[in-house]
C-alpha positions in Angstrom: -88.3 -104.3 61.5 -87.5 -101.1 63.3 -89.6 -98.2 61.7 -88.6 -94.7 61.0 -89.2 -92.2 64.0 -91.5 -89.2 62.7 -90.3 -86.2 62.9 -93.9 -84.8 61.5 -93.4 -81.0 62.2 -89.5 -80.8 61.9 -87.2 -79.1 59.1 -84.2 -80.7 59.4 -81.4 -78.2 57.6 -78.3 -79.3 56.0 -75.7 -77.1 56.2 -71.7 -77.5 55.4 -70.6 -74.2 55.7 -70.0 -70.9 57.5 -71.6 -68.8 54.5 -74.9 -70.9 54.5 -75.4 -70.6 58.3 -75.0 -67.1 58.1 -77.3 -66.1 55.1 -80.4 -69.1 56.4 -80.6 -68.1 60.5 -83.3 -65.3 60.2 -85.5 -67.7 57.7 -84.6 -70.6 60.1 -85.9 -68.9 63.2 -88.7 -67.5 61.4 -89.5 -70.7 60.3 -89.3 -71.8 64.2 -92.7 -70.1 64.6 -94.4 -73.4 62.8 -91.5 -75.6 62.5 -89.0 -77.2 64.7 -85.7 -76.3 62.9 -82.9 -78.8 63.3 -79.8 -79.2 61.6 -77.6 -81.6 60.0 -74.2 -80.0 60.1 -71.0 -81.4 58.6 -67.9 -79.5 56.2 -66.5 -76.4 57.3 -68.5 -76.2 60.5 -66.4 -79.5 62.2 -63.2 -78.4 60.8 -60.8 -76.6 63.3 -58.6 -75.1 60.1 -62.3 -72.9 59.5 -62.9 -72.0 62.6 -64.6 -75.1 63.5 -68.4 -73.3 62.9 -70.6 -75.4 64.8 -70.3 -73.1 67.9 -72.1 -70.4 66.3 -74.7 -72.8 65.3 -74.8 -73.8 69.1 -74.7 -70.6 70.7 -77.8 -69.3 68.7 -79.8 -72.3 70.2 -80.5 -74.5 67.6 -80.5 -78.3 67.7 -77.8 -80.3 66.2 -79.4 -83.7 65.3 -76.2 -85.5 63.4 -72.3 -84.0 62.9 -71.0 -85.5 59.7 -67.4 -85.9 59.8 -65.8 -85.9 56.1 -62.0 -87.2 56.5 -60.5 -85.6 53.1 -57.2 -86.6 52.7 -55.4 -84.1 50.3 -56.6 -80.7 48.6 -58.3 -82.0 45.2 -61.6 -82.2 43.4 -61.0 -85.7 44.0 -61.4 -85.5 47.7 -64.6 -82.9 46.9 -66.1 -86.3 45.4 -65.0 -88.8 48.6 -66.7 -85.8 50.7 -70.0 -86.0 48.5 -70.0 -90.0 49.1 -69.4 -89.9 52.4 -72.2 -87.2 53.7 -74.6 -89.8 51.5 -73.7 -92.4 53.2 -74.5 -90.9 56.4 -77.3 -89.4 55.7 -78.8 -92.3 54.4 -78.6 -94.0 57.7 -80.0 -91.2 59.6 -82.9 -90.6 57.2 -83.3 -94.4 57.3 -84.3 -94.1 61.1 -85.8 -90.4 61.2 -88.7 -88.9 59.0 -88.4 -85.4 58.8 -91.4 -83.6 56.9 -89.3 -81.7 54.6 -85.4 -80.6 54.0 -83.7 -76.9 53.2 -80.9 -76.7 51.4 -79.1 -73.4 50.2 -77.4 -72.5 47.0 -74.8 -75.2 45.1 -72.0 -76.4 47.5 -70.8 -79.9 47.6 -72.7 -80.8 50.8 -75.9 -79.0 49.4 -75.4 -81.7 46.4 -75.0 -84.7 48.7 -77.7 -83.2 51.0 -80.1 -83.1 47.8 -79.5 -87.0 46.8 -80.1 -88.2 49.6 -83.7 -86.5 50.5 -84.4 -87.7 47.4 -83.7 -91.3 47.3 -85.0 -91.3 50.8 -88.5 -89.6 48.9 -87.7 -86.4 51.6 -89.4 -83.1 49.9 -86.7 -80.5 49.1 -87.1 -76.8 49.9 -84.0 -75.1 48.1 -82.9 -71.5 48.2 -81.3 -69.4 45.7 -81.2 -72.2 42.8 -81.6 -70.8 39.3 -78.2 -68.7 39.1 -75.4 -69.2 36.9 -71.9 -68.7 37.8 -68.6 -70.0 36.6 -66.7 -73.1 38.3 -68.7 -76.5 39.4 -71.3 -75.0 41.9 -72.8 -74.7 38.3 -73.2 -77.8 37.8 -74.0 -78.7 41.5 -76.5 -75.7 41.8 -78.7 -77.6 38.5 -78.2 -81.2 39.9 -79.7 -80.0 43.5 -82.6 -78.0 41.5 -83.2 -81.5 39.1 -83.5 -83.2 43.0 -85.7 -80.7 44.9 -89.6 -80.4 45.1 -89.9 -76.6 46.2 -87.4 -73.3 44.3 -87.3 -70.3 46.3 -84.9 -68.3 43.9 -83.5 -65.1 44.4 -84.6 -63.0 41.3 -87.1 -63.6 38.3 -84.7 -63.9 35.8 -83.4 -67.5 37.8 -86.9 -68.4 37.9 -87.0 -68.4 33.8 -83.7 -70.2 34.4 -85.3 -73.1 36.1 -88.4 -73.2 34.2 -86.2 -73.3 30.7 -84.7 -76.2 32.6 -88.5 -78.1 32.9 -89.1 -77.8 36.2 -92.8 -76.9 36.9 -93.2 -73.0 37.4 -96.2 -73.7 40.0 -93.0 -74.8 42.4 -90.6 -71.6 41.8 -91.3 -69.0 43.8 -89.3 -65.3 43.8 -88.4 -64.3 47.2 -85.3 -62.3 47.2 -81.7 -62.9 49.1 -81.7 -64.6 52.4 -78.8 -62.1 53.2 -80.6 -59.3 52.4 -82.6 -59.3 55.3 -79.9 -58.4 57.9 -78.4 -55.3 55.8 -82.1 -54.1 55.2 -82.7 -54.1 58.8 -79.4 -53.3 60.1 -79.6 -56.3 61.8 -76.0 -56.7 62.7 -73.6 -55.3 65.6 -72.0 -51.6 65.7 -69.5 -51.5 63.5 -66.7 -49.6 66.0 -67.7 -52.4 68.9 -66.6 -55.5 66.1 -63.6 -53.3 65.2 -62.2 -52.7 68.5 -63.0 -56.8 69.9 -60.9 -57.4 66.7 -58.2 -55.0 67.2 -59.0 -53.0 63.9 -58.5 -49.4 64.0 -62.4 -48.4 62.9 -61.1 -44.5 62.1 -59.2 -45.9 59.2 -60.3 -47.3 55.7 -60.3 -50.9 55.3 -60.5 -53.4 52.5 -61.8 -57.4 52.8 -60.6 -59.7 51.0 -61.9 -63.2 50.2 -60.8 -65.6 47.8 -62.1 -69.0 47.1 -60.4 -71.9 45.2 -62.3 -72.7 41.5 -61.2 -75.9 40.0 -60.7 -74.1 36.5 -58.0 -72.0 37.8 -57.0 -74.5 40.7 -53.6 -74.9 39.2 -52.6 -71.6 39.1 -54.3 -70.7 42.7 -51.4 -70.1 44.6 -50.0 -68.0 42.0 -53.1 -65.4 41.9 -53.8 -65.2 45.7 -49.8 -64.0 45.9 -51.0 -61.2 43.5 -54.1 -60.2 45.1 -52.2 -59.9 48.6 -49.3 -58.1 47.0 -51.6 -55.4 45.2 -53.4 -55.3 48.7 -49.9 -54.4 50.5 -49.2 -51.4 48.1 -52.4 -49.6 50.2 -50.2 -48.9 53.1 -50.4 -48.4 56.4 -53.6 -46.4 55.5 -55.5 -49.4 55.3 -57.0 -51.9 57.5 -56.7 -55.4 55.8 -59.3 -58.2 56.4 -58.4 -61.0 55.1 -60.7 -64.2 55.5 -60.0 -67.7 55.1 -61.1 -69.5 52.0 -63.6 -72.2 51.7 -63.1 -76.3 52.3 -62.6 -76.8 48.2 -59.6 -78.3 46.2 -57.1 -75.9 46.3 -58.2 -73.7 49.4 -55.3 -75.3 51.4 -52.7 -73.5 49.3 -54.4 -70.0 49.7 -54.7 -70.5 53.4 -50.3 -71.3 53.3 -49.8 -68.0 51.0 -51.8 -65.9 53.9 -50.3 -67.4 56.6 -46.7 -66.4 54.9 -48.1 -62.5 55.0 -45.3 -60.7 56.6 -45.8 -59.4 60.1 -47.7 -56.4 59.7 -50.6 -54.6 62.2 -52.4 -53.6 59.2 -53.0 -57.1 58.0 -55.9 -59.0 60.3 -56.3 -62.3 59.5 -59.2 -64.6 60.3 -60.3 -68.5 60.2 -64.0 -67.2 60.3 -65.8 -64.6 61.2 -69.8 -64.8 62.8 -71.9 -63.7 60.0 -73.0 -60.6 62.2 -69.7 -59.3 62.9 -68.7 -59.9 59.1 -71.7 -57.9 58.1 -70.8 -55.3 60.2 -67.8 -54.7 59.3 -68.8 -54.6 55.9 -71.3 -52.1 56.3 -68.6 -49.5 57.2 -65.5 -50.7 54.5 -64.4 -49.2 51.4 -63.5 -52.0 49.0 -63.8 -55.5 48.4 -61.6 -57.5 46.3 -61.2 -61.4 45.5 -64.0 -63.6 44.4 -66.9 -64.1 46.7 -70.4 -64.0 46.1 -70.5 -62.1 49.3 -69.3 -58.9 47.0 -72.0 -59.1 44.4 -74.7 -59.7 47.1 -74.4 -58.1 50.4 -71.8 -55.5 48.6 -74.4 -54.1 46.4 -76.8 -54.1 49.6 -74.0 -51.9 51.3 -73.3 -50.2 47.9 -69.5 -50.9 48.4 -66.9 -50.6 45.9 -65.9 -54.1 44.5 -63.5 -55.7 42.5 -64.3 -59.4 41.2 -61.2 -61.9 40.2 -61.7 -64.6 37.6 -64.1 -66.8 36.4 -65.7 -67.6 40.1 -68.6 -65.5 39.6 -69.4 -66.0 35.8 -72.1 -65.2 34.4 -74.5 -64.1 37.9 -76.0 -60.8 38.3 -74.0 -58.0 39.4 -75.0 -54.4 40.8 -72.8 -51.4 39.8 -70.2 -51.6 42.6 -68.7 -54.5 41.2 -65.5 -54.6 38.8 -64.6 -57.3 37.2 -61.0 -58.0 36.6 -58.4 -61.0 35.7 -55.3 -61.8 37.7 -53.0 -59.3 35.8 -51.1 -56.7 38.5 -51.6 -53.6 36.5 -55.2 -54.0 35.4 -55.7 -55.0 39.5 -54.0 -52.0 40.7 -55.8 -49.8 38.4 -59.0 -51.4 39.2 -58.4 -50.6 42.9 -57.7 -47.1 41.9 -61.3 -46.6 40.1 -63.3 -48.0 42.6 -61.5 -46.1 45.7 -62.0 -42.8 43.4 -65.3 -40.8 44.3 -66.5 -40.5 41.3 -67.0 -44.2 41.1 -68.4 -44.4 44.5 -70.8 -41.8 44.1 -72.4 -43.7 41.4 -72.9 -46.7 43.2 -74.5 -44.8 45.7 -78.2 -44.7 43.8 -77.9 -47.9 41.9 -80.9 -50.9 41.9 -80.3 -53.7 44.3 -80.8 -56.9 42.3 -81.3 -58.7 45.4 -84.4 -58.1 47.1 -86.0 -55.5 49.3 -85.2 -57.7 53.0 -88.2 -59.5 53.5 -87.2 -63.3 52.1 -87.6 -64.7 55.6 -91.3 -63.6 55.4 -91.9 -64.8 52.2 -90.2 -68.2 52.7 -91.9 -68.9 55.9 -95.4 -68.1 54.1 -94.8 -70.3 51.3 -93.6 -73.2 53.4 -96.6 -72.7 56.0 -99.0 -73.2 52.6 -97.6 -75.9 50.7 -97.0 -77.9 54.3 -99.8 -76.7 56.8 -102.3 -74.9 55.8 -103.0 -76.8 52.7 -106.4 -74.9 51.9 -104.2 -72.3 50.9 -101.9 -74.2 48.6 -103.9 -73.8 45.5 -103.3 -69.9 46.3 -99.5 -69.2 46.4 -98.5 -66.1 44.6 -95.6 -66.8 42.4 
C-alpha cells in the first residue's frame, strides 16, 4: 500500500479565484516565515475568459502543487454543482497521496465549499477566513457549510464571531482578526496610481468610476436585463468619466453579463478588463470617485478608501456596510439619483471621518500568530487571545 507523503510543515491553499488570491498574498507570505505555502489552484485562475489568473499566482513565486481543471458546460447553478463535484474528486486523490498539516480557505465561494469537504473527509484541519458574515445569494449557505467543516475561524469582525458561536461552534476556535484586504490599503501597499493609469491607457487627471457586477442566482434570470441598466446609467456620465469596468465572476449567469459588456459601443471612455492584479485594482481604487454594481470589494476595501458607493440588489444582503455605501434596486431613476448623491460633496465629505468596520491592517500579523500557536509552538496554545 503506497502511503501518504508528508507534507509536515506545508499549508497547502485552495484558491478558485482572482478575488481570494488577491485579499490572502500578504497572510500567505507572512505565513511563509514558518510555513511552506503551496497552493491548490483551480476556477477562475485556469480559465482564459478571466484572465486566466494563475500567472499572477506564478509571478509572485509561489508553488503550484495541483491545477484543477472544472469543464462547465453551460452558464447555470447546475454546472456550479458539477464544478463542486469535480474539485472533490480531485482533491481527494491528491490528499489521498499528500499530507499537508493544515488547509486555508477564504470566504464562501463554490471551490472554498468543495475545498472544505474534502479536508474534511480526508481529516485535514481547516483554517478559514472571514466566515461568520451574512449576505444574500448562496455564498450564504456555502459560507455556513465551509464554517460547519473547518477546525480554526479567523473572522473579520466580532459581531461574525457571535454569528458562529450562535451556530455552535466552539468560541475557543473563533478568533477576530480583521480584513485580509485591509492590510494593503492601510499600508499603501499597492502601485502609484498615475503609473497603473497610464500602462492602462486611462487618463488619471479625470474622474473615474468601477464597476463590477456579479451574477446571484436569485436574480439570475433577470441578469442580463440589470447589467444593461447599470452600463446605460454609467454612459449618461460622459466623456468626463473614465469607466472601469471589470469582468464578472465564474457563477451561473456571469456569461451573459460578460456578452452585454462586450456589446458596449466603441467609446475611449469605457476600459474594459478580464482581470486586473489585485495591486493595480487597488490602486486605482485608491484614487476613483464611485463605485457601483454589487461587489463585496465596495463595502470592504471602499470603506478602507472612503469612496462613494452604490450597492445593486440583493448580492450583499444583510453584511456590514460603512457610510460610503448606497444601496439601491435595479430601477433607472432611483440609480441615477443615487449616482447623483454620492458624486455630491456633501455626501463625500461625510464619508470622509466614518469608522472602518474592517480592521486596522494588521490581519496578516494576527493570523500568522494564531496559526504559529495552535500548530507549533503548542505551549502557547492554551494562551490565544480571542
Amino acid at each position: 500500500m503506497k502511503t501518504k507523503k508528508s507534507k509536515e510543515n506545508t499549508c497547502i491553499y485552495i484558491s478558485g479565484s482572482r478575488s481570494d488570491y488577491g485579499l490572502m498574498k500578504n497572510t500567505l507570505k507572512k505565513l511563509d516565515e514558518k510555513f511552506k505555502s503551496e497552493f491548490i489552484v483551480t476556477g477562475m485562475h485556469l480559465s482564459s475568459q478571466h484572465g486566466k489568473t494563475i500567472v499572477e499566482i506564478q509571478k509572485d513565486g509561489f508553488k503550484i502543487s495541483e491545477k484543477i481543471k472544472v469543464e462547465i458546460e453551460n452558464d447555470s447553478m447546475v454546472d456550479m454543482s458539477n464544478g463542486i463535484y469535480q474539485v472533490i474528486q480531485s482533491l481527494n486523490k491528491y490528499f489521498k497521496n499528500n499530507q499537508p498539516k493544515f488547509t486555508i480557505i477564504l470566504g464562501d465561494r463554490w471551490e472554498a465549499l468543495a475545498g472544505a469537504i474534502a479536508s474534511a473527509y480526508n481529516q485535514i484541519p481547516i483554517c478559514h477566513i472571514s466566515g461568520g458574515d451574512i449576505s444574500g445569494g448562496i455564498d450564504n449557505q456555502n459560507r455556513l457549510a465551509i464554517s460547519s467543516f473547518a477546525t480554526w475561524h479567523f473572522v473579520e469582525h466580532s459581531l461574525h464571531k457571535k454569528h458562529l458561536e450562535l451556530s455552535g461552534i466552539d468560541k475557543k476556535k473563533i478568533f477576530v482578526v480583521g480584513y485580509p484586504g485591509m492590510d494593503q490599503i492601510v499600508n499603501h501597499d499597492y502601485p502609484n496610481h498615475q503609473t497603473v493609469c497610464k500602462k492602462f491607457g486611462i487618463d488619471f487627471r479625470k474622474k473615474k468610476i468601477i464597476m463590477v457586477f456579479h451574477s446571484t442566482y436569485e436574480e439570475m434570470n433577470n441578469v442580463e436585463k440589470y447589467s444593461k441598466i447599470l452600463l446605460k446609467e454609467i454612459s449618461k456620465l460622459g466623456k468626463s468619466f473614465e469607466k472601469i469596468i471589470i469582468y464578472p465572476n465564474s457563477d451561473a449567469g456571469g456569461k451573459k453579463i460578460i456578452q452585454t459588456i462586450s456589446k458596449l459601443k466603441k467609446d475611449e471612455t469605457f476600459h474594459v478588463f478580464k482581470n486586473l492584479p489585485h495591486d493595480e485594482f487597488l490602486s486605482l481604487m485608491s484614487k476613483t470617485d464611485l463605485m457601483i454594481g454589487n461587489s463585496s470589494s465596495a463595502l470592504t476595501e471602499g470603506i478602507g478608501f472612503k469612496i462613494p458607493a452604490i450597492n445593486v440588489g440583493v448580492r450583499q444582503n444583510n453584511r456590514i456596510r460603512g457610510k460610503n455605501i448606497i444601496d439601491c434596486d435595479y430601477n433607472s431613476k432611483k440609480i441615477e439619483s443615487s449616482i447623483k448623491k454620492a458624486l455630491s460633496k456633501n455626501f463625500s465629505k461625510s464619508i470622509k471621518s466614518s469608522t472602518n468596520p474592517y480592521g486596522n491592517g494588521k490581519t496578516a500579523e494576527k493570523i500568522f500568530k494564531k496559526i504559529n500557536c495552535i500548530f507549533v509552538d503548542t505551549k502557547k496554545k492554551g494562551k490565544i487571545k480571542h
